[in-house]
N, C-alpha and C positions, 0 to 999 in steps of 0.2 A: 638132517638138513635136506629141505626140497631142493630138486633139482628144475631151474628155470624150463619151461616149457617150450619157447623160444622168448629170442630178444629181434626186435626189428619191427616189420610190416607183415603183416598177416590178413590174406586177402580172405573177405568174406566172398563167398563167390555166389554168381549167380546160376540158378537152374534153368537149364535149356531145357522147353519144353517141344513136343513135336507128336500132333496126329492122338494126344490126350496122355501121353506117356514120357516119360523123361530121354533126351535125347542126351546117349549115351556119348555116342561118337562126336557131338559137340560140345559137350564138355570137356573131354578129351584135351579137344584143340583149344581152349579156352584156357587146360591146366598148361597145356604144354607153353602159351603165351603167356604165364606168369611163372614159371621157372623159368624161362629164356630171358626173362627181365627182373633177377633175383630177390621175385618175393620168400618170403621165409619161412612162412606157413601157410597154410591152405585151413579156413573153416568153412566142410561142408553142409548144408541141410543148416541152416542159421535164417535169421528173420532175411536176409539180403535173397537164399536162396526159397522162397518161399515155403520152409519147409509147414509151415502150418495147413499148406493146401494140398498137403501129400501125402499118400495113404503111410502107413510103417512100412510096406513091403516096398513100396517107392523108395523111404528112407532109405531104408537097409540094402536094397540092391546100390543104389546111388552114393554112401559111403564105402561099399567094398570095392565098385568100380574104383572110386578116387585112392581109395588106398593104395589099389593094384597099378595104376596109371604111377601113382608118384612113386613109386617104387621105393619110399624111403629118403626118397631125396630130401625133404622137408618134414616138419613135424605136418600129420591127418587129424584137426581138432573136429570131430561131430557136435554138431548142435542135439542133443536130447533133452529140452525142456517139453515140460506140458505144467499143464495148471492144474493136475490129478497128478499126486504123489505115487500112484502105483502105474500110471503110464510110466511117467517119468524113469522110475524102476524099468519098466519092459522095455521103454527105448535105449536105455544107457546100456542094460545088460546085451541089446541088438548088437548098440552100435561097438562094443567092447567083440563083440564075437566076430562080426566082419572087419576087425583090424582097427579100430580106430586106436588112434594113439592116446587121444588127450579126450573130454566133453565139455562142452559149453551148454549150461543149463543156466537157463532163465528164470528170472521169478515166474513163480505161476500166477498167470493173469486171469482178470476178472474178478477173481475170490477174493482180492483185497487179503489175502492173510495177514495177519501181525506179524511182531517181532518175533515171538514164540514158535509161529504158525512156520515161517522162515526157518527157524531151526529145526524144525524135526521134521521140515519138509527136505533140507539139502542134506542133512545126517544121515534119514533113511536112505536117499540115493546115493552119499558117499559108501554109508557102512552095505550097499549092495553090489558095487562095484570094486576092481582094482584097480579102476586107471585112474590117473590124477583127473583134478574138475577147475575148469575156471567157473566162478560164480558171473552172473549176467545180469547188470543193474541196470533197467531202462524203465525208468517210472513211466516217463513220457508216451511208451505202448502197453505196459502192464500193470500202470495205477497204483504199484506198490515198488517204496524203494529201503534196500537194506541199510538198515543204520551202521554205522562205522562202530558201534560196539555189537553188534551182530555181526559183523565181518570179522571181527577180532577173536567173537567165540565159536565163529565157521572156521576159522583158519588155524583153529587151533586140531583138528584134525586131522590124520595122515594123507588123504586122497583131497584136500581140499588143497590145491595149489595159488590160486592167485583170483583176480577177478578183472574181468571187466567191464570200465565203470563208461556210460553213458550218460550221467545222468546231469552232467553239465553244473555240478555243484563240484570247484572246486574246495571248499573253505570242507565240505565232509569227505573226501579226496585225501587233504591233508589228515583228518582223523584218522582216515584209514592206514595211514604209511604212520602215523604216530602209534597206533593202537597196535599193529599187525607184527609180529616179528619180521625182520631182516628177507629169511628166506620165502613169504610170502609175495609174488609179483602182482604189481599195478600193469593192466595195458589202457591205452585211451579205447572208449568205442567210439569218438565220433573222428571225425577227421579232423576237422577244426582246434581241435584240445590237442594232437598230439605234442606240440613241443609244451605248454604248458605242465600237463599231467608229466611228461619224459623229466623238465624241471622238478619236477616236485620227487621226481623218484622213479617214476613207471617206465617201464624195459622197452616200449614198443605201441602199438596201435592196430586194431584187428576191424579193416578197413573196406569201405565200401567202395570208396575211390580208384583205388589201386585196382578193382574188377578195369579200369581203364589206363591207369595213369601208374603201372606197377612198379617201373623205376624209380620215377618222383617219388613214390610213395617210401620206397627203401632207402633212398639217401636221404630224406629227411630222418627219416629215426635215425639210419646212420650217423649223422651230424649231430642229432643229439645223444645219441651213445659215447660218440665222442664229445662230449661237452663242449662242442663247436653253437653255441646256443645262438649267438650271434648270426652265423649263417645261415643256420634250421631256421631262427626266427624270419628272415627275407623270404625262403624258401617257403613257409607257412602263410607269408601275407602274399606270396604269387600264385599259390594256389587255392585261397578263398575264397575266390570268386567261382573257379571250378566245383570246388565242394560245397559251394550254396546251391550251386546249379543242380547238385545230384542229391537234394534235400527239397528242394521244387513244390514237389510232392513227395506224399509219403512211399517211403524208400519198400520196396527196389523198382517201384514208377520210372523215375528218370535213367538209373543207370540203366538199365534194363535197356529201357528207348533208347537210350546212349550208345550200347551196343550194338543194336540193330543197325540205326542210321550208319555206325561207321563200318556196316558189314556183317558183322559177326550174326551168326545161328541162333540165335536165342528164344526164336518162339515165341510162342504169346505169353501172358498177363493172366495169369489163373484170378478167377472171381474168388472174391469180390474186389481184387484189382484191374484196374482197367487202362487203358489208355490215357495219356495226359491233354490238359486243355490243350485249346490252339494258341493259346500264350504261353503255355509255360514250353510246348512242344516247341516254338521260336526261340524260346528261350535256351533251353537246349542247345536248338541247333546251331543259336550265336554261342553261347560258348564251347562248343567243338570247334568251331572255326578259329576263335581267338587262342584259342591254344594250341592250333595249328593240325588238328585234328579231321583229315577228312572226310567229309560225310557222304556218301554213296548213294 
């Protein structure tokens, strides 16, 4: 029997960058505002924290910090995807030696692999590592999505623990919880899907929003852990409009800016990201305001 990895809100967080180097000390302050607001997980080095713009020794210092800060307080999921099956290998085995808890590996993008290509691509990294793995479905950035009978024969492996699905297809969503044993966990990846996907089965939601909104973001999965679906459901359509806002552009564009305006140290927008329009940047800043959010 797997053991759930967490159930809840699980902030993806973002990398503060400063002077061409990861600024340590404010992430810090950034972990410490989402354990004061009990998010449940922490995923470091993930698409939200731009980890594709980051060398590995960036990586690996930047997951051991996080480790060391949470002290265990919550589960440390590191993000180690690449789209080369033998990085993939070197980063999981990194991120496994500076303390991570759990990996979040991504399809490998670009290469379009198949379903095949999928398999002995997440095998080799399971059968290379000991920590458990959430698998990471987001066609929409990586051009390739796992079929729900490829999840069924990923999860049939020790280290392969759960997935999380992005890909805004719930009708393969449901294949997934039909096909998958029991102890295999669903989380939403977008924000928007959480109570639906939590309906259909899934523990939680590994979130971009909650880099902002980390309370909200917990008592909704809360409510739907308790099968309060009813409430979660209001609580989901008040916070729509916020997390269309942090989807603007592509992520972590907005949050990122989001953070700055209301203060927080976060640094710039590593290329080839950049700054958001002058529209969407109003846009923004009307919705920090309307959720009572002040912008500095």
């Amino acid at each position: 029997m797997k053991q759930s990895i967490f159930t809840g809100s699980a902030v993806a967080i973002v990398t503060p960058f400063k002077d061409g180097g990861v600024d340590l000390e404010a992430l810090g302050k950034l972990l410490d505002f989402q354990l004061e607001n009990g998010t449940d997980a922490v995923v470091v080095c993930g698409t939200t924290g731009e980890a594709s713009t980051m060398t590995y020794q960036e990586r690996a210092e930047t997951i051991e910090f996080c480790v060391r800060h949470v002290g265990g307080r919550v589960p440390v999921i590191a993000g180690s995807g690449s789209n080369s099956t033998e990085n993939a290998v070197t980063l999981s085995r990194e991120a496994e030696r500076r303390g991570a808890g759990t990996l979040l590996v991504v399809t490998p993008y670009y290469n379009k692999a198949s379903q095949s290509g999928l398999l002995r691509h997440y095998r080799t990294i399971a059968d290379a590592v000991s920590l458990p793995i959430i698998l990471y479905n987001v066609p929409s950035r990586t051009g390739v999505s796992i079929a729900p009978e490829t999840c069924a024969a990923l999860a049939e492996h020790p280290n392969i623990a759960g997935i999380k699905e992005a890909s805004g297809n719930l009708g393969n969503i449901q294949r997934i919880r039909a096909l998958c044993p029991g102890d295999f966990t669903v989380w939403s990846g977008n924000d928007d899907e959480t109570v639906p996907i939590c309906a259909l089965g899934g523990k939680g939601v590994i979130s971009v929003a909650a880099n902002i909104l980390p309370a909200e973001m917990h008592r909704l999965t809360q409510l739907c852990l308790k099968n309060d679906f009813a409430a979660a459901g209001e609580l989901q359509v008040h916070l729509k409009e916020f997390c269309d806002a942090m989807f603007c552009e592509v992520n972590p564009i907005p949050v990122k800016t989001a953070l700055g305006l209301l203060g927080w140290r976060v640094g710039e927008l590593r290329s080839p990201m950049c700054p958001p329009s002058g529209e969407n940047l109003a846009r923004i800043k009307a919705v920090l305001a309307k959720y009572g959010l002040p912008v500095t």
